[in-house]
N, C-alpha and C positions, 0 to 999 in steps of 0.2 A: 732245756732238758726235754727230751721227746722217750718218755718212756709209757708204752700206747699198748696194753691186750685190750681184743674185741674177741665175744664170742657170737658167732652170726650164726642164730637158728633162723628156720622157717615158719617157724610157731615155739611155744610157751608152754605147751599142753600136752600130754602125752600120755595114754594109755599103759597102765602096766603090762610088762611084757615084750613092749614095742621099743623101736631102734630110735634111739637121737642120732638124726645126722645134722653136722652142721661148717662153720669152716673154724677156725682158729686165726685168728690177723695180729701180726704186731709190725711198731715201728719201736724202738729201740734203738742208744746211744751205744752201748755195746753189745758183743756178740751172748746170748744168753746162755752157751753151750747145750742147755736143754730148757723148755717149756714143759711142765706139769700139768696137763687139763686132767682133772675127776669130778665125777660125777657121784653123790652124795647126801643123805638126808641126816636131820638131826633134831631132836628136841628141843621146845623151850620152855617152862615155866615151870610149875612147883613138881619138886623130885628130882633124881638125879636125872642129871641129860646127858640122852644116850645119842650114837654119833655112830654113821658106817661108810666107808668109803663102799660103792659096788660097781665101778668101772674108774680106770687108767688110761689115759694116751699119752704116751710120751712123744715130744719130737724133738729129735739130737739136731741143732743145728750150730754154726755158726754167721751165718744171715742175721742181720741188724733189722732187716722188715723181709715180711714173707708171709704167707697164708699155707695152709695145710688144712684138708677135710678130716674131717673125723666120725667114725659112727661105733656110738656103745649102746648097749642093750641094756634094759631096762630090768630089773626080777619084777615078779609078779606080786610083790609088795614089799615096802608096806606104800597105804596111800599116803597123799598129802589129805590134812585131818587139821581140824580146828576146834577143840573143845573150851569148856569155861577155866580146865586149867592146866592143858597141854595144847600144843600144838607140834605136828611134825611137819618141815619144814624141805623142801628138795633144791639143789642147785647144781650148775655146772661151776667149778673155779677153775683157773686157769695160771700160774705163779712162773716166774722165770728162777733157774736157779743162782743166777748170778745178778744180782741187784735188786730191786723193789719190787718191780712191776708186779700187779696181781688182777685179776678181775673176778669177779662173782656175778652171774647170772640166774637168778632163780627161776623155777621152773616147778608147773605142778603136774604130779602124778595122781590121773586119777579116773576112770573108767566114767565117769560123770562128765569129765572137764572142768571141774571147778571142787576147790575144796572139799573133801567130806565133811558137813557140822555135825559135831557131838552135840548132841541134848540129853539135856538131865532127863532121866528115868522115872516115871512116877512110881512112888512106895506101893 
């Protein structure tokens, strides 16, 4: 079974605002009819988690292996954040519609380059 997404950035880090370009690769036993890549943030820990897609690429194919570039734009937030009891979270995924295949790539947004940390506030 050879069912293979790759998502190839040039970097991991990316400034709100700013373009991910990168390429999309698979190898695949069948044709996928379409590949899904978005790009994505979302919450984790206590409260409810919140979740937004804010860019799409789709590629209609039916090619079993193939590469295609792709470049989405970034909104100007929110960042990628790490507090004592949330964090938000950003990624590229990449899904085929026709079988398993998935990949997740994470990726932080953030005008630093590195996590925002929340710290507690003194009273």
């Amino acid at each position: 079974m050879n069912n293979n997404l790759y998502i190839d950035l040039p970097s991991k880090v990316f400034a709100p605002g700013s373009t991910v370009d990168g390429e999309l690769l698979w190898t695949l036993d069948r044709p996928p009819e379409e590949i899904t890549l978005t790009l994505g943030w979302w919450t984790e820990g206590r409260g409810t988690r919140d979740s937004r897609i804010e860019a799409t690429h789709n590629v209609r194919t039916m090619e079993t292996a193939g590469k295609e570039s792709f470049s989405l734009v970034l909104p100007p937030s929110p960042y990628s954040f790490a507090g004592t009891l949330i964090v938000l979270k950003w990624a590229l995924e990449a899904r085929v519609r026709k079988g398993k295949a998935t990949v997740v790539e994470p990726v932080i947004v953030s005008p630093s380059g590195k996590d925002v940390r929340l710290t507690r506030v003194a009273d």
